[in-house]
C-alpha positions in Angstrom: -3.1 11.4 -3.1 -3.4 12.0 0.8 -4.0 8.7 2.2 -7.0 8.9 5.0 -5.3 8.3 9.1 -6.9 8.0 12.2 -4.8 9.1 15.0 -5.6 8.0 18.3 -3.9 9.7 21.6 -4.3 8.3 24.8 -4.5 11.0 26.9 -6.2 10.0 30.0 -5.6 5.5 28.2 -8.0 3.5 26.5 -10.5 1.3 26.8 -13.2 -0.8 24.5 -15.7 1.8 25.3 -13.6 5.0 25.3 -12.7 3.7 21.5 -16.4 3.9 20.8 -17.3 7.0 22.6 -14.7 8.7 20.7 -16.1 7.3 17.6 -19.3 8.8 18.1 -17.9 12.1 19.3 -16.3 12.1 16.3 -19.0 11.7 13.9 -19.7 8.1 13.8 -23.3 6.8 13.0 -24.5 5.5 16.2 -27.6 4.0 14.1 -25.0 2.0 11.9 -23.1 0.6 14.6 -25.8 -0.6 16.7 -27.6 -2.1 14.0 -24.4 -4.1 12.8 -24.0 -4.7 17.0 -27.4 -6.3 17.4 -26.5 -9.0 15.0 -24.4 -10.5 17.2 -27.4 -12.2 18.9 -26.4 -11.8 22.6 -29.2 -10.4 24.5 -29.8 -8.0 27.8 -27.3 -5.1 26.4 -28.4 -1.0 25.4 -25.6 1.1 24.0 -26.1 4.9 25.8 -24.0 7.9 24.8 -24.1 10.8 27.4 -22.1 13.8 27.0 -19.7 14.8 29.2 -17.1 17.4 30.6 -14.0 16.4 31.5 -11.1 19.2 32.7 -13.3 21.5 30.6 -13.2 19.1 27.6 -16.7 18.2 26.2 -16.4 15.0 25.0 -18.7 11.4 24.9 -18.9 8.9 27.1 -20.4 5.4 26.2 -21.9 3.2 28.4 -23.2 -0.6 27.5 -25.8 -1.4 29.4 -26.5 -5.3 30.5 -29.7 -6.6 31.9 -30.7 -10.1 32.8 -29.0 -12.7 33.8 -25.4 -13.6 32.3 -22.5 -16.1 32.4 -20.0 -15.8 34.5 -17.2 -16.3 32.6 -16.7 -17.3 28.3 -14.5 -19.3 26.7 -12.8 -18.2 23.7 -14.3 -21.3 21.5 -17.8 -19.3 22.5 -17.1 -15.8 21.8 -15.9 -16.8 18.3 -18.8 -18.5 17.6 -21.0 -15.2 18.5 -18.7 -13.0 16.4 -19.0 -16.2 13.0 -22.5 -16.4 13.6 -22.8 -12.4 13.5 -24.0 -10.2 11.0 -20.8 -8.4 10.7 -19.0 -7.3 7.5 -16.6 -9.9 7.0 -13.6 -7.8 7.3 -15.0 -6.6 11.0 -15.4 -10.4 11.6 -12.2 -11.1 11.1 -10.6 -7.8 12.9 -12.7 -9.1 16.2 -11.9 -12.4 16.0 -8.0 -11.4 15.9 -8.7 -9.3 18.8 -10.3 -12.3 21.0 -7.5 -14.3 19.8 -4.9 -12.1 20.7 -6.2 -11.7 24.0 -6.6 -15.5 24.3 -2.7 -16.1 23.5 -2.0 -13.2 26.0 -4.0 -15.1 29.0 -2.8 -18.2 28.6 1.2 -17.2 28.9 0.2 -15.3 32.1 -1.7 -17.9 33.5 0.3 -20.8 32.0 -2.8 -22.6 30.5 -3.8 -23.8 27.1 -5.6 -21.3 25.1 -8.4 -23.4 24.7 -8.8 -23.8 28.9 -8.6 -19.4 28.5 -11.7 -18.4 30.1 -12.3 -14.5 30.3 -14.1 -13.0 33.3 -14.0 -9.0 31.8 -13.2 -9.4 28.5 -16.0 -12.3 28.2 -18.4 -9.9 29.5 -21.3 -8.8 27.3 -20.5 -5.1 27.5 -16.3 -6.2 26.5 -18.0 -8.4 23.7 -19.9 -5.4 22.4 -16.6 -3.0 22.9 -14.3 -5.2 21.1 -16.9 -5.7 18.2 -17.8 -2.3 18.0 -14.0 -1.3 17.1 -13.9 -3.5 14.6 -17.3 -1.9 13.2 -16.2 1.9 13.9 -13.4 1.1 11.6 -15.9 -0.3 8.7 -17.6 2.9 8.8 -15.2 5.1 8.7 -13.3 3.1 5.7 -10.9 1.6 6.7 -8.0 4.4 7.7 -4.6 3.1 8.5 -4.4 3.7 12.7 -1.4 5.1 14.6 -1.2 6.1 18.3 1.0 7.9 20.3 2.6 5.2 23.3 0.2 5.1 26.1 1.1 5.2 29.9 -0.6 2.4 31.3 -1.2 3.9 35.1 0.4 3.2 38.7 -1.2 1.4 41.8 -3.0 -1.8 42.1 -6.4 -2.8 40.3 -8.9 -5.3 41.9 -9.8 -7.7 38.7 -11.6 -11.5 38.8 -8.1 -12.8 39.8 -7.8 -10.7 42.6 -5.8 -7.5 43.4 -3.0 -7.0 40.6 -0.1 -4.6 39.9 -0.8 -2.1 37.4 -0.5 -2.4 34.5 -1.9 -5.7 34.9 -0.2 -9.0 33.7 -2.4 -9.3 30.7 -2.1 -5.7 29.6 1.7 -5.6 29.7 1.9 -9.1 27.6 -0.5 -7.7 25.6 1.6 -4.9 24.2 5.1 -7.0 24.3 6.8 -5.6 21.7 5.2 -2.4 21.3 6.2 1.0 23.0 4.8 2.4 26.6 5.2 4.6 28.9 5.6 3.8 32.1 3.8 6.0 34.9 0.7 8.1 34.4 -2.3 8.7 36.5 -3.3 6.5 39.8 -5.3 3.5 38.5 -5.5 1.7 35.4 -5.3 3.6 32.5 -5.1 1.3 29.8 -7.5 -2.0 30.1 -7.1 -5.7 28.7 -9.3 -4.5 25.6 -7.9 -1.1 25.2 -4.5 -3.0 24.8 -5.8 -5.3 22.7 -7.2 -3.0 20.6 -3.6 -0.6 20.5 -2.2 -3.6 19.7 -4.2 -5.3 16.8 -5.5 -2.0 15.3 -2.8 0.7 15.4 0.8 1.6 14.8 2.4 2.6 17.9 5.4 5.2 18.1 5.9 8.7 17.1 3.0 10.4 15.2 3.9 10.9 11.9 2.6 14.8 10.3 -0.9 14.9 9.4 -3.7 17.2 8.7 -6.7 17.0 11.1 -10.0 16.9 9.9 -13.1 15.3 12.3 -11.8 15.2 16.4 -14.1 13.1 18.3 -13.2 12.5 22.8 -13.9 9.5 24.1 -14.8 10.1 27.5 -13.9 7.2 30.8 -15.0 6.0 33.7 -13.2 7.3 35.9 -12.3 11.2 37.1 -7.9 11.0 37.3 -6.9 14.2 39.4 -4.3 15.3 37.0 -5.6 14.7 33.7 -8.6 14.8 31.6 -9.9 10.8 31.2 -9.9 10.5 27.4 -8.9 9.6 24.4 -8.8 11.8 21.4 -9.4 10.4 18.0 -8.3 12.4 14.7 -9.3 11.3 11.4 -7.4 13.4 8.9 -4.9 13.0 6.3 -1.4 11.9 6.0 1.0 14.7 5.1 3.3 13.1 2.8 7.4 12.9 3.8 8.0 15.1 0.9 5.7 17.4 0.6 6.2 21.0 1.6 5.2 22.2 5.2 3.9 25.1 4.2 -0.3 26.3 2.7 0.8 24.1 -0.5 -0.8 21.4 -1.3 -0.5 18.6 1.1 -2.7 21.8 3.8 -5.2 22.2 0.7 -6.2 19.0 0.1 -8.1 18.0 3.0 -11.6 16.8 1.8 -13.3 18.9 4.0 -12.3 22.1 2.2 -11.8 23.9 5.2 -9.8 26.7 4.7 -6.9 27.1 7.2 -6.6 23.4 7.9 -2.9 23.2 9.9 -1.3 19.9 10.2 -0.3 20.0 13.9 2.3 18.6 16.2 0.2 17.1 19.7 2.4 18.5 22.2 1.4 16.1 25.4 -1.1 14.0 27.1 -3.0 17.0 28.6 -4.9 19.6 26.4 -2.3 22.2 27.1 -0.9 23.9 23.5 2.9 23.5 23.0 5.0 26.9 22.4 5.0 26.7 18.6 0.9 27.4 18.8 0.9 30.2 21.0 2.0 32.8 19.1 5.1 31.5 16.5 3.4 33.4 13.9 3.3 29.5 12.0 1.6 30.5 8.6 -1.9 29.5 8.5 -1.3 25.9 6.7 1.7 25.0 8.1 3.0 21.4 8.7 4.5 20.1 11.7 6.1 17.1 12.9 3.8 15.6 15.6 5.4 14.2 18.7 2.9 11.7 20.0 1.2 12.1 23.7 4.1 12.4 25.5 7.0 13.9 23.3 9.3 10.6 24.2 9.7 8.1 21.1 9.0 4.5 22.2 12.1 1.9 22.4 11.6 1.3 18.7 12.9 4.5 17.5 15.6 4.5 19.6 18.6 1.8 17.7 17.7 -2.0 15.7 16.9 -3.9 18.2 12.9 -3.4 17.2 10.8 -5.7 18.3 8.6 -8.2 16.6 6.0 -6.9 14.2 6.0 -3.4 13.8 6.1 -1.5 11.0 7.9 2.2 10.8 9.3 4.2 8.2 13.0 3.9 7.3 15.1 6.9 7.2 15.6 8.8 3.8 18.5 7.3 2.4 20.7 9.7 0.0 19.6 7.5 -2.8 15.8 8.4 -2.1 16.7 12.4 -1.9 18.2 11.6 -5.2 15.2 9.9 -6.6 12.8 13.0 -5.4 15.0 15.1 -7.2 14.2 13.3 -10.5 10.7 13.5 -9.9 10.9 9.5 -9.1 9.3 7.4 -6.3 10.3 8.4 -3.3 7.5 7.9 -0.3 7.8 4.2 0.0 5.5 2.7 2.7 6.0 -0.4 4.8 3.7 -3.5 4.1 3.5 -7.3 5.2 4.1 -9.9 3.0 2.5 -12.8 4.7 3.5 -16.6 3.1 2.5 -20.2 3.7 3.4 -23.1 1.9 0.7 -25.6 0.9 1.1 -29.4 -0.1 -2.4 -30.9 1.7 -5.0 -28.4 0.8 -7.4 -28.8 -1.6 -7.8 -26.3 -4.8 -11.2 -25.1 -4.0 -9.6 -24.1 -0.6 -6.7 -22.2 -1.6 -9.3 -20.0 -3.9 -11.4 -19.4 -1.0 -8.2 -18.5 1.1 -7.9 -16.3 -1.2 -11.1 -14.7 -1.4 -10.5 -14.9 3.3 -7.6 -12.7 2.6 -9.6 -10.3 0.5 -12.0 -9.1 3.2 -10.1 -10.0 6.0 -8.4 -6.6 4.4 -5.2 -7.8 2.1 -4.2 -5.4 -0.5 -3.5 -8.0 -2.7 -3.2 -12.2 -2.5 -2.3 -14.7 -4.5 -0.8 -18.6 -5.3 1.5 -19.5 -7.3 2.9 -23.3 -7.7 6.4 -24.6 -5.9 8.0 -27.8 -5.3 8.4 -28.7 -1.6 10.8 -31.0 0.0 10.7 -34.5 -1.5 9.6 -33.2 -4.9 6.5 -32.7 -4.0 4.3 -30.2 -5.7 2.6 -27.2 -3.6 1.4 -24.2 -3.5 3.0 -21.0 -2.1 -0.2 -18.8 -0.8 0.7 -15.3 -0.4 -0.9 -11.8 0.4 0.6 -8.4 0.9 -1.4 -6.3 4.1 -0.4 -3.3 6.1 -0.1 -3.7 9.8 -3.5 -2.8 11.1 -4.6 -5.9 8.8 -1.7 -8.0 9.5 -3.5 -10.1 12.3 -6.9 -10.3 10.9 -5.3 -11.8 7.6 -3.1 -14.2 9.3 -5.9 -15.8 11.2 -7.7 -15.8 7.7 -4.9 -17.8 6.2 -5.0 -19.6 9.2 -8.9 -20.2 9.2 -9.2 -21.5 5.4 -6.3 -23.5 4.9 -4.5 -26.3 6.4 -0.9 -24.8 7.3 0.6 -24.8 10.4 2.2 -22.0 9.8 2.5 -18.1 8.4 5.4 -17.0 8.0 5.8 -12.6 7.5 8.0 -10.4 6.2 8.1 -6.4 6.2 8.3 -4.5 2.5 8.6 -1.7 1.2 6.8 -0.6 -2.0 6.6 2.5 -3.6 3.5 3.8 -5.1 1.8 6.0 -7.8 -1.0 8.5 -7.2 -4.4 7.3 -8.0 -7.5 8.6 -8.7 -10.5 7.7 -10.4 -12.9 9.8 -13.1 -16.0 8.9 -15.0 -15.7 8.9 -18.6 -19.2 8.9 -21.0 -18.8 6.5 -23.6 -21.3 4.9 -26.2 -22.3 2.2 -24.0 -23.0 4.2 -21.0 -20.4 5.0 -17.8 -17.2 3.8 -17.3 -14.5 4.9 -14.3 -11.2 5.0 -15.0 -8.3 4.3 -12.9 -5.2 7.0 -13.4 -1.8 6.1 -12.3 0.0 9.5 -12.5 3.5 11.3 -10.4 4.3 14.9 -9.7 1.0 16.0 -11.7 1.8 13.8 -15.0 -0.4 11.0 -16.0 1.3 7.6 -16.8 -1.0 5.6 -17.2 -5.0 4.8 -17.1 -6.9 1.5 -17.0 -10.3 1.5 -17.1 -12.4 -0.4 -14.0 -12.9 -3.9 -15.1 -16.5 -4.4 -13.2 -17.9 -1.1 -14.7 -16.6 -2.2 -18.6 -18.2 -5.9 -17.6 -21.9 -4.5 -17.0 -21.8 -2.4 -19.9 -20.9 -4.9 -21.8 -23.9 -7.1 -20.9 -26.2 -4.0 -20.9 -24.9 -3.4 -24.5 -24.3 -7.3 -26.0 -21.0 -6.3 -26.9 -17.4 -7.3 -25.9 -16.1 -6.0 -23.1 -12.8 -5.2 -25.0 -15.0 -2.9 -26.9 -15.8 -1.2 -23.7 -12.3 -1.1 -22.3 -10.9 0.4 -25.7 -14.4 2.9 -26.0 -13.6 4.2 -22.2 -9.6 4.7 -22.8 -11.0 6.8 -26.2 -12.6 9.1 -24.5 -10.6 9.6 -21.4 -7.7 10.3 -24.0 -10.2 12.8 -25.7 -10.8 14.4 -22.1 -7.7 14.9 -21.0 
């Protein structure tokens, strides 16, 4: 089953609002996203989409709007209380308030200050408030796609910010992405801000686009008019072409839910809008499959030897024991996840379940707690959850948040996977969807959805093992 991606090239950089124009532009529902925007309770802001032309691209540009009278500056204590006290959907809480935090940790190393005594000028801003929120909330709507983006370059020159004039990229932007790959160069000013890297850095998975099959394009349009490039940022969402799967009009091309016919998973061949040489006239079939390159055809410092930094998660190469296991029709397309741990000998119950529960919608795939004896013999609990790394930081700071460790520690694995789908089944006691585990086209197993056999159950009076067994019945008799 092709796994939904959102693909994000930096063409001309990124910032908090060129992620939202983009959004838009790409289909986005503006109503949706400033209603969930208005619960945050700060007054004196409009969000207003213009479109606009840039180097012949027709794309949107986003402006926020701020009227009256506003603070100065914000600490980071404050602008998480706006974001708790919001409206959001608890996983967009949490994906903001890792964002703030982030940014927090990177402005106190620069400036050698306690996080806590971290107060931001432009990021603290009602308009940067809004940006950073509304990322968190574009990625609600849209479900939830895992993120990748092509290395950025950041700019050239020097930037007049709150602090003064600074190289660029500023000292916040670089510490920002520590760790992750750049490009150095790029047009003359800032192309990446504080909240664009904040946002590359929290949200996505930088490096070398992995193949994929474009669906909705939406450009985010900036500021600013650079003389050798268009200013924006192109956002894909499509679908993840699977390592195995042929790159040809089989079908990983035919899947897309679109139904477009002729759908072509593409190779972006640059930061400009320029076609590479394979699209101009290769005679590629009409659903081919290539290998994208990211925005500027150089792999990051990740792909290039071991020495990869700190928290990012990449692919592994095909070992000969994996070709061997996609010959027998076994497992082959493992994918990289976080296991994130703490150990637990002061909390109460009650919190661990809610901890839990924090993980959940901060967007774990799975969490749990299990009992251990700690140093001393003393009993504990070892709290776990398994996330990808778009949710790695909002989960952390949700273990963080709801328990009383000091400490998370992470570790990447990697865990192979069945297709899934789901069908409705009619039974006796009403409609029941099934889950279907299945590989290569043959079905190995099916469960039915616990919450659907619950209701019927209570509609119906009857055991919901009656339910469970009556939905397996006829999904056997279906198939």
């Amino acid at each position: 089953m092709a796994a939904p991606l959102l693909v994000l090239e930096p063409v001309g950089g990124i910032a908090g609002d060129m992620f939202m124009a983009a959004a838009l532009d790409l289909g986005v529902d503006r109503a949706a996203l400033v209603a969930a925007l208005e619960t945050l309770r700060v007054p004196g802001w409009r969000l207003e989409t213009t479109a606009k032309t840039e180097h012949g691209i027709r794309g949107t540009h986003v402006d926020v709007v701020v009227s009256g009278e506003q603070p100065h500056a914000r600490g980071l204590a404050e602008i998480l209380a706006l974001v708790d006290g919001s409206g959001l959907p608890p996983r967009a809480k949490a994906v903001a308030r890792a964002i703030f935090e982030r940014i927090g940790r990177a402005e106190a190393k620069v400036h050698g200050i306690p996080v806590a005594e971290v107060h931001f000028h432009e990021v603290g801003a009602v308009d940067s408030i809004v940006d950073v929120c509304g990322a968190a909330v574009v990625l609600e709507l849209l479900g939830w796609p895992r993120v990748v983006a092509a290395p950025p370059e950041l700019g050239r020159g020097m930037v007049r910010t709150a602090h003064g004039v600074m190289p660029v990229p500023p000292p916040a932007v670089l510490e920002l992405l520590a760790g992750k790959p750049v490009r150095p160069g790029g047009p003359p000013g800032e192309a990446v801000t504080p909240t664009g890297a904040a946002l590359l850095a929290e949200l996505a998975q930088l490096g070398p686009l992995p193949p994929f099959v474009p669906g909705r394009i939406g450009y985010g349009v900036g500021t600013v008019a650079w003389p050798d490039r268009p200013n924006v940022l192109r956002m894909t969402l499509g679908e993840e072409v699977a390592a195995s799967a042929p790159f040809d009009s089989g079908p990983a091309a035919q899947g897309l839910r679109s139904g477009r016919p002729g759908s072509e998973a593409v190779r972006p061949e640059g930061s400009g809008g320029e076609a590479g040489p394979e699209s101009k006239g290769s005679g590629r079939p009409g659903s081919e499959a290539v290998r994208p390159e990211g925005s500027g055809g150089e792999a990051g410092p990740e792909s290039k030897g071991s020495g990869r930094p700190e928290g990012e998660a990449v692919r592994p190469e095909r070992s000969g024991r994996e070709a061997a296991a996609e010959s027998k029709g076994e497992p082959q397309d493992a994918e990289t996840l976080w296991v994130l741990e703490a150990n637990l000998d002061d909390c109460p119950g009650q919190l661990v379940a809610r901890a839990i529960e924090a993980a959940l919608e901060a967007g774990a795939l799975d969490a749990w707690a299990a009992p251990v004896t700690m140093k001393k013999g003393r009993p504990g609990i070892l709290l776990g959850a398994l996330c990808d790394e778009a949710g790695r930081g909002a989960v952390t700071s949700a273990l963080f948040g709801e328990t009383t460790t000091l400490g998370v520690r992470r570790h990447a694995v990697l865990r192979d996977v069945l297709d899934r789908r789901l069908v409705e089944v009619e039974t006796a006691y009403g409609v029941v969807r099934v889950k279907v585990a299945s590989q290569g086209g043959r079905e190995l197993g099916a469960h039915p959805e616990y919450e659907d056999c619950l209701a019927r159950a209570r509609e119906r009076g009857v055991a919901v093992r009656e339910v469970m067994a009556a939905a397996l019945a006829a999904h056997r008799a279906g198939r």
